[in-house]
N, C-alpha and C positions, 0 to 999 in steps of 0.2 A: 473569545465567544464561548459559552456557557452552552451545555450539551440541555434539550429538551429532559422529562422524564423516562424513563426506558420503563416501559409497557412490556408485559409479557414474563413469565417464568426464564430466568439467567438458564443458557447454558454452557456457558464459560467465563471464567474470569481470568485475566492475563495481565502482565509489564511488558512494555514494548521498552527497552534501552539503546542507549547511544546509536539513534536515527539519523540520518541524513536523506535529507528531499532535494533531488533535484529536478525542475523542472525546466519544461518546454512550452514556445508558446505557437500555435498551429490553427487554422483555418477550421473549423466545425465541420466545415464538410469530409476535413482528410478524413475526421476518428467515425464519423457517423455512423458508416458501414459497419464499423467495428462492436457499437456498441446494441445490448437486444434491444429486440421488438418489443417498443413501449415507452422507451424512452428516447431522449434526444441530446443534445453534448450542451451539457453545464455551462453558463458562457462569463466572461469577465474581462471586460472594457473593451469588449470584439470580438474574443478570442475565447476559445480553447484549451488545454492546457495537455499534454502528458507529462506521466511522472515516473521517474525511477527513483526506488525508497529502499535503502536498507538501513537492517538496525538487528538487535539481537531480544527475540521473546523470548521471556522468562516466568516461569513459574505457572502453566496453563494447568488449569482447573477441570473438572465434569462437573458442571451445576457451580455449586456453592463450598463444594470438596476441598480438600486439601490440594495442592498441588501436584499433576504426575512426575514423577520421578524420571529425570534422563530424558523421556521423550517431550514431557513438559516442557524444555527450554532448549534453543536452537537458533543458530541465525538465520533468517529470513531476507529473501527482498522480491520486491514486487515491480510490475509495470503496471500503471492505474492510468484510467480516465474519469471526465469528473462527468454528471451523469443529472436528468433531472424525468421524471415521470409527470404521467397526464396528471397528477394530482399534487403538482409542486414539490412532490418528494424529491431534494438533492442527496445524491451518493457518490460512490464507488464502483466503476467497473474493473474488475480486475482483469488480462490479458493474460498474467501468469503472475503465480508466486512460488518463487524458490525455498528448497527448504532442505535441511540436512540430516531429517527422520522422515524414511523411506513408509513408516505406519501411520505416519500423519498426512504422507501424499496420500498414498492408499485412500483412507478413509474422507477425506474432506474431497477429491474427485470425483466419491461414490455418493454425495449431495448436491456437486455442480461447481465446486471451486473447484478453479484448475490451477492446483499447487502439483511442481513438480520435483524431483528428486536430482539434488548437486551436491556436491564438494563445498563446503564455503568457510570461510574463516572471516571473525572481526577481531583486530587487535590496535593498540595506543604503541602511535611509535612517537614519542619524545611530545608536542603538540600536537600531532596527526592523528586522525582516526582513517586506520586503511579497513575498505571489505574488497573479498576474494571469494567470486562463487566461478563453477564449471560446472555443468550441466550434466546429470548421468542419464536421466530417464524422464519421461521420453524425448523422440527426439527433436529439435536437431541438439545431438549430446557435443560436450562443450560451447554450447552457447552460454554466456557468462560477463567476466570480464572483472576489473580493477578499480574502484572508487578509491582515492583518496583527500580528504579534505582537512581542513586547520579548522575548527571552529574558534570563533570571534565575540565580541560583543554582543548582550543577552539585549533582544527587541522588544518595548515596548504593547502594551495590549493598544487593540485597536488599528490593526496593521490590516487595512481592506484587503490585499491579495493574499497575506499568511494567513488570515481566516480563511478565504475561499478554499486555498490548497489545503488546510491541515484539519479544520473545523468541521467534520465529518461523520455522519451518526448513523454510516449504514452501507450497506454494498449492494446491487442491484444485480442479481443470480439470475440467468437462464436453466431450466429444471423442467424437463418434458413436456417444451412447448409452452411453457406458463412461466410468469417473470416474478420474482420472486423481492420481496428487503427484507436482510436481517441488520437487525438494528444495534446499534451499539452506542455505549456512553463511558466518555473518559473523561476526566479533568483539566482545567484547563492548559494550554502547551506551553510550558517555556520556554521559548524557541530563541537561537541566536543563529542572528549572519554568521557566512561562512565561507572560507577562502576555496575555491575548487583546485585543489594541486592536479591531481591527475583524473583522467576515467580514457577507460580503456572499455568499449560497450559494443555486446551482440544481442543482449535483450529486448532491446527495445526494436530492433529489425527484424528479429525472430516473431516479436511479437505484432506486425505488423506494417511497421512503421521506419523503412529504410531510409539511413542517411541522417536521419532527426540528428543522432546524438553526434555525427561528424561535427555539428555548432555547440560552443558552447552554452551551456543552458542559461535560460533567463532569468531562475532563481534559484540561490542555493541556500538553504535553510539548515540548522544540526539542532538537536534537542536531547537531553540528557534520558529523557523519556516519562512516558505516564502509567495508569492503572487505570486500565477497561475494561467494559462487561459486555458480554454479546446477548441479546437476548431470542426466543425464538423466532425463523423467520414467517414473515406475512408472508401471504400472497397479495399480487400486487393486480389490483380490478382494471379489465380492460372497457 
C-alpha cells in the first residue's frame, strides 16, 4: 500500500532497519482504555491487534539536514496499537518505545512520546536476527526481553493484514489534554514471513497488557527496512 502525500514542513527524516513485527490478536475492548480520548481501536476481521517491533534507526535528521551523528542511530522497539479518529484518520498509538540515546528519550517525552531509556542490542547470528533491550529509565527498570527470529521468504504486495499492520502514515499523541497526528511517509515495505525462534517479553505487560505475550503471536513479519519522513504534527478536531 502506497503512503498518501505528507502535508506539512518535514521535521525528520530517518531508515528504520532489520524490523521485526510481531503481533497479537485481542478483543477492542481489552486496548480501548488504553488508547486517547478521540479515538477508538483500529479493527480487522473482529479484531484488534497489539504489536511488539523492533529494528534499529539509522541515520535521523532535524528537518532536511544531514544526519545526527551517534545519537542519529540507535536500536529501538516499540509496543503499539492500531488506532482510528472521528475523522477516519488510522494510526499509531504508541505505549512505550525503547531506545538507547538517553537525549532522544529526554527530548521526544518533552512532546508526548513516551520513549524510554534501555540497554539494547541487534545483532545476525548465522540466519537469525536476535534483539536485546533492559530497561534503565524509567521504571519498571529491566523491563525488556529477547526476540529472536529467522527471516524467510519475501511476501507478495497486497497482503490485506501486512497492510493493516505495517501501512501506517501516522501516530496519534496525547499532548495537554488535546490529541494530537504526526504524520509520516515511507515507501513501500518489503516484508517477508518469518520463523519466531525465541521471545522472552515484559514489555508488553509493563505496557498494559498481561499475559498477551505468554501466546504465541499471530503474525510474525521481518523487513530489511525503509526511508521515512515525519512531518509536523496536526491537531486533531474534536
Amino acid at each position: 500500500m502506497d503512503a498518501p502525500p505528507l502535508a506539512g514542513s518535514i521535521v525528520t527524516t530517518q531508515r528504520w532497519e532489520n524490523l521485526s513485527f510481531l503481533h497479537w490478536r485481542v478483543d477492542p475492548e481489552r486496548v480501548a482504555p488504553l488508547l486517547p480520548p478521540g479515538t477508538v481501536p483500529d479493527v480487522f476481521d473482529g479484531s484488534t491487534w497489539v504489536g511488539l517491533v523492533a529494528f534499529r534507526l539509522v541515520g535521523a535528521t532535524i528537518g532536511r539536514g544531514p544526519a545526527v551523528p551517534w545519537l542519529g542511530t540507535f536500536p529501538e522497539s516499540n509496543v503499539r496499537l492500531y488506532s482510528v479518529d472521528r475523522s477516519g484518520r488510522r494510526g499509531v498509538v504508541f505505549c512505550s518505545l525503547e531506545s538507547a540515546r538517553l537525549a532522544v528519550v529526554i527530548g521526544a517525552r518533552a512532546v508526548g512520546v513516551p520513549y524510554t531509556w534501555a540497554r539494547m542490542r541487534i545483532r545476525r547470528i548465522g540466519d537469525e536476527v536476535e534483539y536485546a533491550t533492559s530497561r534503565r529509565w524509567p521504571r519498571p527498570r529491566g523491563a525488556g526481553g529477547r526476540i529472536v527470529v529467522r527471516p524467510g521468504g519475501r511476501l507478495g504486495d497486497g497482503m490485506a493484514l501486512a497492510d493493516f499492520l505495517t501501512a501506517r502514515w501516522g501516530a496519534h499523541v496525547s499532548r495537554f489534554g488535546r490529541l494530537w497526528f504526526v504524520p509520516n511517509r515511507h515507501s513501500r515495505w518489503p516484508l517477508h514471513e518469518a520463523t519466531l525462534v525465541r521471545l522472552e517479553d515484559s514489555l508488553v505487560s509493563a505496557a498494559g497488557l498481561p499475559g498477551l505475550t505468554d501466546q504465541a503471536p499471530d503474525s510474525v513479519l521481518w523487513s530489511p527496512g525503509v526511508e521515512t519522513a515525519f512531518a509536523r504534527p496536526r491537531l486533531v478536531e474534536r
